[in-house]
N, C-alpha and C positions, 0 to 999 in steps of 0.2 A: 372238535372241542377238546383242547386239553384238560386230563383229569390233574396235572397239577395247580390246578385253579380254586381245586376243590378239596372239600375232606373227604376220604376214599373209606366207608366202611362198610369190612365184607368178614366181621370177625369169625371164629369158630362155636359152633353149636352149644358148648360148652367144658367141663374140664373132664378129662377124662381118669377115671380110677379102673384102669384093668378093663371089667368086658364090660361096667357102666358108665356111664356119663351123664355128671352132673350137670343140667341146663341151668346159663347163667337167669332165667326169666324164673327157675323154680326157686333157685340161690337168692334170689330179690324178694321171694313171698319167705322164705324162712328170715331172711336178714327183717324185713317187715315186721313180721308176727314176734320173732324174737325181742327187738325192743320196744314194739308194743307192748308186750308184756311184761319187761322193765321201767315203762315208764309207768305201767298202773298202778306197779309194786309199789314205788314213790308215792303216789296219788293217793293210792286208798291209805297207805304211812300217815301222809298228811292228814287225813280226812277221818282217821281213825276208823277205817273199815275193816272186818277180820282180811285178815291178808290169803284166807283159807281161803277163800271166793273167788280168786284168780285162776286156780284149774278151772272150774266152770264155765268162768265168764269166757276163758282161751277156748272152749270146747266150743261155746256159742257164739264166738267169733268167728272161729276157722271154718264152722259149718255154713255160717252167716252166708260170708265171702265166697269162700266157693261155689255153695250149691244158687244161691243169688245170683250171684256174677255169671255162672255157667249159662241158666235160666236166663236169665235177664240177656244174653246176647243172645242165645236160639228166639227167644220172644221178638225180640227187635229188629235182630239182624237176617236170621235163618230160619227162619220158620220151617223151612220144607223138611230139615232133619227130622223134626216130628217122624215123617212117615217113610222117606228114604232109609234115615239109620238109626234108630231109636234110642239104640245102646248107647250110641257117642255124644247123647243130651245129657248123661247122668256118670258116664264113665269114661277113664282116659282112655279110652280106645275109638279104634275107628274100622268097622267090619266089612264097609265096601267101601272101593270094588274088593279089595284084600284085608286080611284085619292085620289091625297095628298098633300096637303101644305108641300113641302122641304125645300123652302127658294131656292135662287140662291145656286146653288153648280155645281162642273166643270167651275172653271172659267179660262183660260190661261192668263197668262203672256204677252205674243207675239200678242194674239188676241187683248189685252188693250192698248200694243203700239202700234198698226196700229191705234185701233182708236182714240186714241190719237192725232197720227198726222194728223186724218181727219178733227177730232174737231178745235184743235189748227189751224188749216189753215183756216177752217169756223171763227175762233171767231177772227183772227188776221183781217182778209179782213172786218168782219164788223164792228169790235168795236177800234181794235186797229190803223191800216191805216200803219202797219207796215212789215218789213219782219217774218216770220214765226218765223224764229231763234233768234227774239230776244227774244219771249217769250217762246221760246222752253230750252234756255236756262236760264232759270228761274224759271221756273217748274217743270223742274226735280230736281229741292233740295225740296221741298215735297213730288214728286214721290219714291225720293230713300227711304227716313222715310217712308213714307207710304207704301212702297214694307214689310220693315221689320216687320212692325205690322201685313199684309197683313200673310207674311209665320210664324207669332209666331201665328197668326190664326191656318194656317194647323196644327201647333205643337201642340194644345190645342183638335184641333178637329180628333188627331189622322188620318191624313189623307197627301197626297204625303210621305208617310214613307220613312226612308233610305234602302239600301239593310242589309242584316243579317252580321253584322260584328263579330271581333273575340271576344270569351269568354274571354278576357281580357282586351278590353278595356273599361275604367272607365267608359267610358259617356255614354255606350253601355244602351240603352230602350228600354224595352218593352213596345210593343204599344199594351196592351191588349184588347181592341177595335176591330184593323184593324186586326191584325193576326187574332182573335178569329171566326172574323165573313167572312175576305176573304180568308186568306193565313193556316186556321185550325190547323195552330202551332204556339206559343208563342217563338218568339226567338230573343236574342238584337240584335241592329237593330242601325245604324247610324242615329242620328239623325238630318237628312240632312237640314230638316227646318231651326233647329235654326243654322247650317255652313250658310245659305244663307240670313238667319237674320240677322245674324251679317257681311257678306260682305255688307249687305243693311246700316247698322248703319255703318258702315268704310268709303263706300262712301259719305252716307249721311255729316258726317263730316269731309270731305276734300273737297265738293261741298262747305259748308257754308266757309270754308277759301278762296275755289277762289274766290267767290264770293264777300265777304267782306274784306279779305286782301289782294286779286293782283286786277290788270289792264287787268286779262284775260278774263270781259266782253264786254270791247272794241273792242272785234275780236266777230264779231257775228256767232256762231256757233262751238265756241272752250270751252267753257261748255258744251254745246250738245255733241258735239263730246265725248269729256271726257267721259260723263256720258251713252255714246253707248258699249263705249269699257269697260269699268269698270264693269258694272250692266253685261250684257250679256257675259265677260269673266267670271264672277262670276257664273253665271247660269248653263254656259258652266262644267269648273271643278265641281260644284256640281252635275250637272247632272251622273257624275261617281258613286254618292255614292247613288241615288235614285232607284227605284222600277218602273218599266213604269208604264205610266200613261194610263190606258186605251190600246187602240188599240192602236199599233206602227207604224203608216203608213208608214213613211219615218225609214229604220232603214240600213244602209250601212257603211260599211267599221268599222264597230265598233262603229259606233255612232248611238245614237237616235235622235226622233223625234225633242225636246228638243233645241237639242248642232247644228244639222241642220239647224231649226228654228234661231238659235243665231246667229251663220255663219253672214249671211247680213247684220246684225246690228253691229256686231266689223267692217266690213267692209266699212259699210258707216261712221259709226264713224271715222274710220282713215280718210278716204277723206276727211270727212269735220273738221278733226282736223285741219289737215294738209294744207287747204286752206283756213283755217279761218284768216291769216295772211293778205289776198287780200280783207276783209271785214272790214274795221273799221268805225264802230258806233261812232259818235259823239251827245251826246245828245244837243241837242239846248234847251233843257229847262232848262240846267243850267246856 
């Protein structure tokens, strides 16, 4: 098999400053969180929100995402850390067989929106005096941007691979990384990241037109909605062209862990599309 057939990607760990090195997968959650927090600044502008409410809400975001995400993949993917390494559910380290500085790594998707919607429910009842939905749909036009920087992370850090696709297709990568050191052969490989990168950047910009060209946040919870079914139909079909992640806990009828985990979120998203009509928001501070 010749590798000039293919796209050859075997980057470095990340950039180095002296004796640290910054990971390009950590560089993607700052780049993330960063103009997520730019765009809220805008949002609550518009919306006439105190703008003071953005340290908080960034506090209950970061917590959200991380400590969710982390959870949310030991829950679905790894269970056994529970009682193998306990420490390395809750902290970047990892204490056997040797301990080590990892960084967060294993983070879910699904895990981050659960806690997501724990936080946002926490931050709406103390700060905002509001229904959930209305900040919920407001947040996820960051969320979606930041989903995509999120999996151009895994792309860079060679890691959620796609499955081994045909010797003919152009975009086909080798992840000489991931094969080399889990799967022991080099073969192109879909590169599923950047398919659900870029459904992340397609939503993302059709969230920022409802948002600021229709009247569809007048119905609280029909951005949300939207933005269930969209992202998580996305996740859904890409999940085809991925590699499991770990243990497959849940894997029936032909689906994985993944496209199951997604199920309830297209689902709640259509209800609460679909009766966001019986919701309309009037802002009294205009």
């Amino acid at each position: 098999m010749s590798h000039l057939l293919y796209i050859i990607w075997d980057p470095s760990l990340g950039i180095h400053l002296g004796n640290f090195t910054l990971r390009y997968y950590s560089l993607m959650y700052v780049i993330a969180f960063g103009l997520g927090f730019y765009l809220m600044d805008i949002i609550f502008k518009k919306d006439h929100i105190n703008r003071k409410l953005l340290d908080p809400l960034f506090i209950y975001m970061f917590l959200a995402v991380i400590l969710g995400a982390r959870l949310g993949h030991v829950l679905f993917y790894q269970k056994e850390l529970f009682v193998e390494d306990p420490l390395a559910v809750f902290l970047p380290i990892r204490t056997k067989p040797d301990f080590e500085f990892t960084g967060f790594q294993g983070l879910a998707s699904h895990g981050a929106a659960i806690g997501i919607l724990i936080s946002l429910y926490l931050f709406s009842r103390k700060y905002l005096k509001r229904n959930i939905l209305w900040i919920l749909d407001r947040i996820v036009i960051p969320v979606a941007i930041g989903g995509m920087f999120i999996r151009f992370g895994n792309f860079i850090n060679s890691e959620i691979v796609g499955k081994v696709c045909s010797e003919n297709l152009p975009w086909g990568v080798l992840f000489i990384q991931q094969d080399t050191h889990e799967y022991g052969v080099v073969s192109p490989r879909h590169p599923a990241q950047l398919y659900e990168a870029l459904g992340y950047f397609l939503l993302f910009i059709s969230l920022l037109y409802i948002y600021f060209r229709t009247d569809k946040k007048k119905y609280l919870g029909w951005i949300f909605g939207y933005f269930l079914i969209i992202l998580f139909g996305i996740r859904f079909i890409v999940e085809f062209f991925k590699e499991p992640q770990g243990k497959e806990y849940i894997n029936w009828f032909g689906l994985n862990t993944g496209q199951w985990l997604s199920i309830p979120f297209i689902i709640a998203g259509i209800f609460i599309l679909i009766t966001a009509k019986n919701r309309l928001y009037i802002d009294k501070n205009k």
